[in-house]
ZADO-1210 file (C-alpha; in nm, 4 decimals, padded with zeros to 6 digits):
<atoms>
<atom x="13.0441" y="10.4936" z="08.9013" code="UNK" pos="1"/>
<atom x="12.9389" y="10.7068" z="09.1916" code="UNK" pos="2"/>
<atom x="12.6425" y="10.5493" z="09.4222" code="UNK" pos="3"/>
<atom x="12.3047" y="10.6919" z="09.3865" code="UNK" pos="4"/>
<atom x="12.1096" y="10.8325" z="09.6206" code="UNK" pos="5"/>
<atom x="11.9453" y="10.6194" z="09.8748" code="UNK" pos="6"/>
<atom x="11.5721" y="10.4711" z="09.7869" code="UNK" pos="7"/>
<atom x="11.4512" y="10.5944" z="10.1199" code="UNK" pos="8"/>
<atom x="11.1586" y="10.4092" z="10.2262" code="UNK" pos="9"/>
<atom x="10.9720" y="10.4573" z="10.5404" code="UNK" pos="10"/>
<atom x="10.6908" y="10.3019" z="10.7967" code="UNK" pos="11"/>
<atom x="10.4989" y="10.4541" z="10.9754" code="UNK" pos="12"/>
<atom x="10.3090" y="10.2591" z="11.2462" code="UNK" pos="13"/>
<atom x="09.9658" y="10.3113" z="11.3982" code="UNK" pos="14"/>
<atom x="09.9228" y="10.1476" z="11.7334" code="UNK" pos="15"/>
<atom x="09.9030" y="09.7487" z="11.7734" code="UNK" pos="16"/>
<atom x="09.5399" y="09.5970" z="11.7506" code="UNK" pos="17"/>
<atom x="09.5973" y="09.2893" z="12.0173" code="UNK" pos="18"/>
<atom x="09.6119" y="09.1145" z="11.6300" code="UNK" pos="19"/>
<atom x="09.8284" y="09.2904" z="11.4154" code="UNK" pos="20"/>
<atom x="10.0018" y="09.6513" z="11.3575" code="UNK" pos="21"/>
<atom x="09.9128" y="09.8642" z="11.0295" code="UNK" pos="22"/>
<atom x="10.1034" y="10.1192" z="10.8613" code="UNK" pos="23"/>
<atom x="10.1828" y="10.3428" z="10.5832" code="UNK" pos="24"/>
<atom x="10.5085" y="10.2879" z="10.3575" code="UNK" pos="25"/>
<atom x="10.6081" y="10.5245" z="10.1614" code="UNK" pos="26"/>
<atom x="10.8688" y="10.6279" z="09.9310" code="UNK" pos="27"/>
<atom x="11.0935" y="10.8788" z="09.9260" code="UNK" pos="28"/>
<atom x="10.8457" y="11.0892" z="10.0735" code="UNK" pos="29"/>
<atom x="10.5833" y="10.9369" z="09.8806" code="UNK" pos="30"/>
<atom x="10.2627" y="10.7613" z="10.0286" code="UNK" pos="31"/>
<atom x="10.2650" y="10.4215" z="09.8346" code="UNK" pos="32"/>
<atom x="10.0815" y="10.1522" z="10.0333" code="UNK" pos="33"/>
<atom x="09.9411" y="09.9909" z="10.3647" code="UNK" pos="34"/>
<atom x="10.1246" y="09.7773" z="10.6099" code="UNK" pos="35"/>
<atom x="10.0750" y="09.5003" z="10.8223" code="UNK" pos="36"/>
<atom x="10.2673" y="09.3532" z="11.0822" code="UNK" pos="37"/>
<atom x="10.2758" y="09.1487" z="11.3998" code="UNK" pos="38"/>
<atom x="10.1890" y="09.3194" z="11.7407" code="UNK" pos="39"/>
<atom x="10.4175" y="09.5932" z="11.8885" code="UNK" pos="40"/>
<atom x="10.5736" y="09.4329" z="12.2087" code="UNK" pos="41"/>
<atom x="10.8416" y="09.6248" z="12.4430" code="UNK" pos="42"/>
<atom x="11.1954" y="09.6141" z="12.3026" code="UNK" pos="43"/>
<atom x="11.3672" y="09.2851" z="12.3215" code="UNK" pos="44"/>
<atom x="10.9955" y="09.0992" z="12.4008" code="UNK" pos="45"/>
<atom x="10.9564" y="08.8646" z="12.1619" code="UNK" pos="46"/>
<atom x="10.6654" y="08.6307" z="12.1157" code="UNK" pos="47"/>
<atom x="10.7617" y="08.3705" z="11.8015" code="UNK" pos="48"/>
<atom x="10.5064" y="08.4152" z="11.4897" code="UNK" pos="49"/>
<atom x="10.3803" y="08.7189" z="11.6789" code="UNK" pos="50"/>
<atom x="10.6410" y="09.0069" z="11.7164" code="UNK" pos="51"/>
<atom x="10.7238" y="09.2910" z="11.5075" code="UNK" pos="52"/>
<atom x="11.0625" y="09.3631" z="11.4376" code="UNK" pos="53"/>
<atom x="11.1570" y="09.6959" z="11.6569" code="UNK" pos="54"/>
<atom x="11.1866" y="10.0148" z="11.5356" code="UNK" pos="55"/>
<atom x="11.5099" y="10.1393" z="11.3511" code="UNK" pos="56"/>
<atom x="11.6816" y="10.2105" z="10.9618" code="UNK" pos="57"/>
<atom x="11.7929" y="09.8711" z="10.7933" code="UNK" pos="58"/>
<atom x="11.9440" y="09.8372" z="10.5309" code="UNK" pos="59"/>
<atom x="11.7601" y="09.6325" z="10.2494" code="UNK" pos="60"/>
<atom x="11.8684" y="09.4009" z="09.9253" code="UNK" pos="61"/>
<atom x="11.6920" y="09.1842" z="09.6639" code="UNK" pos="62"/>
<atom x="11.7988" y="08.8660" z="09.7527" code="UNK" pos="63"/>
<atom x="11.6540" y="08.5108" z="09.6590" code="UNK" pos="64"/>
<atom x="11.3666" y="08.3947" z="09.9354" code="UNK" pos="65"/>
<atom x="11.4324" y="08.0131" z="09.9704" code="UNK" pos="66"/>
<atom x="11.0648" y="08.0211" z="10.1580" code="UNK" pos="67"/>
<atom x="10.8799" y="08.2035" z="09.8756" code="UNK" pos="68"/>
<atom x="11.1339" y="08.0383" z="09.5650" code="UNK" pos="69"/>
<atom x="11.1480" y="08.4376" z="09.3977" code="UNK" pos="70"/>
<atom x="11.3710" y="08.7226" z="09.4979" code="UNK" pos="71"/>
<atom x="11.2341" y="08.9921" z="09.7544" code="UNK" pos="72"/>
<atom x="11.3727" y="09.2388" z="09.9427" code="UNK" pos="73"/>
<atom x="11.5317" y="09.1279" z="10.2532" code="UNK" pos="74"/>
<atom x="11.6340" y="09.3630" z="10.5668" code="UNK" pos="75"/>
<atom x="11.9658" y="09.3223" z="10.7181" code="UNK" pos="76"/>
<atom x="12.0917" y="09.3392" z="11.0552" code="UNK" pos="77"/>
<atom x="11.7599" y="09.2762" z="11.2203" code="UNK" pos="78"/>
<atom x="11.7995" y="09.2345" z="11.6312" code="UNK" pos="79"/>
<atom x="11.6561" y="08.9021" z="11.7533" code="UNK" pos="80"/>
<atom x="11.5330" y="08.8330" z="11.3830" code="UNK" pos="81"/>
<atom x="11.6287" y="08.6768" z="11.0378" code="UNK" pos="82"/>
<atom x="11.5219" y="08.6400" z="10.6972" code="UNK" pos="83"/>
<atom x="11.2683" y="08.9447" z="10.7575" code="UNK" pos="84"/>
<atom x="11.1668" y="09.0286" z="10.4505" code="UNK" pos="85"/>
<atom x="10.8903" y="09.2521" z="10.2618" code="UNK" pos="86"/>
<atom x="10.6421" y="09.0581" z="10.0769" code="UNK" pos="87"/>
<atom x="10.2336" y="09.0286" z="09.9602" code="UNK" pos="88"/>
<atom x="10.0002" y="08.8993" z="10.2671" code="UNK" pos="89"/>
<atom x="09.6694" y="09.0025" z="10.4218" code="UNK" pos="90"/>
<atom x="09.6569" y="08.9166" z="10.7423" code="UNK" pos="91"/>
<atom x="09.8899" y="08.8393" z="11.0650" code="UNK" pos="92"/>
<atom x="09.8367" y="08.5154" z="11.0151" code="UNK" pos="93"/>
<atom x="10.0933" y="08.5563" z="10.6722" code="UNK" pos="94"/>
<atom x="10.3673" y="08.7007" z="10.8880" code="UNK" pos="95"/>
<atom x="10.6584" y="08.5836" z="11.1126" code="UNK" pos="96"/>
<atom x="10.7836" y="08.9512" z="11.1848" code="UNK" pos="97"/>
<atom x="10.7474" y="09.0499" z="10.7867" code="UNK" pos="98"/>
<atom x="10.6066" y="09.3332" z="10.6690" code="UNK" pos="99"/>
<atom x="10.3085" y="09.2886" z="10.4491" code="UNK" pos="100"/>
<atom x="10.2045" y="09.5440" z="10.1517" code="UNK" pos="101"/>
<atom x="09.8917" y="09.6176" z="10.0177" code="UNK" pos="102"/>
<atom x="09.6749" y="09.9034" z="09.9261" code="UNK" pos="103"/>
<atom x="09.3341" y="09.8461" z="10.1068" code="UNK" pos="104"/>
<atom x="09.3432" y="09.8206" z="10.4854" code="UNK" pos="105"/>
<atom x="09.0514" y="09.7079" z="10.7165" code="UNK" pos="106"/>
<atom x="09.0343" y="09.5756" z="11.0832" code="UNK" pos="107"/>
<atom x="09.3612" y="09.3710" z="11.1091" code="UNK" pos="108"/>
<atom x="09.3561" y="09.2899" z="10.7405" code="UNK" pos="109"/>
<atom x="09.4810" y="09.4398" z="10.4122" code="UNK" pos="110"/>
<atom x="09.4036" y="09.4031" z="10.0555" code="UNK" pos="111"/>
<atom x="09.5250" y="09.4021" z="09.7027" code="UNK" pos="112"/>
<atom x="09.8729" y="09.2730" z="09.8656" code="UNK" pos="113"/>
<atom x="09.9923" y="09.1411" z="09.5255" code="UNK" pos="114"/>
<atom x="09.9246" y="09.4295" z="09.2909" code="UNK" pos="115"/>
<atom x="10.0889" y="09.6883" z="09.6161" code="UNK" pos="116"/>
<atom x="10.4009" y="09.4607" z="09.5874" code="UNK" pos="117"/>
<atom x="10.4551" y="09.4591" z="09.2565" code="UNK" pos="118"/>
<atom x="10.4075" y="09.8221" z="09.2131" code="UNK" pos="119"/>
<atom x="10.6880" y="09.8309" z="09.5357" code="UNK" pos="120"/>
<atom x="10.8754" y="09.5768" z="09.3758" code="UNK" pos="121"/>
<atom x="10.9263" y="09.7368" z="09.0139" code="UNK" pos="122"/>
<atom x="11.0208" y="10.0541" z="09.2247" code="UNK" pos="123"/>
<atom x="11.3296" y="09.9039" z="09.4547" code="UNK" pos="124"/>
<atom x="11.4129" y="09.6588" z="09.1286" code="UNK" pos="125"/>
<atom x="11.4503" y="10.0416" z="08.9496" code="UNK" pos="126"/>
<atom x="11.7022" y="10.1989" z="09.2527" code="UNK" pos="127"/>
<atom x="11.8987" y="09.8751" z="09.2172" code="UNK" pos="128"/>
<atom x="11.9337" y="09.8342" z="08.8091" code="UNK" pos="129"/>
<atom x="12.0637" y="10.2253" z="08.9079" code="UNK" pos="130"/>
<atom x="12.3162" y="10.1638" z="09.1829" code="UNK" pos="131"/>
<atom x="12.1100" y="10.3091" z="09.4383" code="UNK" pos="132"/>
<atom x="12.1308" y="10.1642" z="09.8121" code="UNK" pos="133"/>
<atom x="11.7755" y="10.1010" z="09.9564" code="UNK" pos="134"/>
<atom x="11.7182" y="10.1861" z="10.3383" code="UNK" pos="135"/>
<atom x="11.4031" y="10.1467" z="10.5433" code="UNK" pos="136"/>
<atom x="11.2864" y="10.3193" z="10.8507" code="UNK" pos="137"/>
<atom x="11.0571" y="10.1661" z="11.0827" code="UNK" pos="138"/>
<atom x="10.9092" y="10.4182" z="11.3048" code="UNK" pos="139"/>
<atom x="10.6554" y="10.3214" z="11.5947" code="UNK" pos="140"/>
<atom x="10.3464" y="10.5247" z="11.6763" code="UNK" pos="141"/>
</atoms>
């Protein structure tokens, strides 16, 4: 069987509260939910519990979270990071370099995390029943 196309999904980053960093992920082209991360720090700056990972394409897989006990998608190859991974959360406070989903946003917050992942979820858990590899882009403001 030939590979799929690539899931391509992609973040786009406003600029860093002193809190947290939002975004918009979408897919393949698609607007599909709010981000939040940690703060934006210069490359290879990194403050633990409070640093977002730096800007570049990973590659990403569904892999079993040992932290959360459930499979989520996990990004490879991440400098100066592990185990970053793309789960539900509201708030910097839910993050160690992660990237949080939801569908509301407010001042260094967002909502409806768990219904945004899901919706996320069911569409990565469709590219991989299909073959398909699953990049993401991080892009910085």
């Amino acid at each position: 069987a030939s590979i799929g196309t690539p899931l391509k999904l992609i973040v786009h980053r406003s600029p860093s509260s002193y809190h947290s960093t939002i975004g918009e992920l979408s897919v393949d082209g698609r607007f599909e939910c709010y981000t939040l991360e940690d703060v934006i720090r210069p490359i290879g700056i990194k403050v633990p519990g409070q640093t977002c990972i730096q800007p570049g394409i990973y590659a990403v897989q569904l892999t079993m979270s040992q932290r959360f006990s459930r499979v989520l998608p996990l990004l490879l190859n991440v400098p100066m990071f592990e185990g970053i991974r793309i789960h539900p959360g509201n708030t910097s406070a839910d993050t160690e370099g992660c990237i949080l989903v939801g569908w509301g946003k407010g001042t260094d917050q967002i909502t409806q995390s768990r219904d945004a992942f899901a919706s996320l979820f069911s569409k990565l858990r469709g590219a991989e029943a299909r073959g398909e590899p699953i990049t993401i882009e991080v892009r910085n403001p």
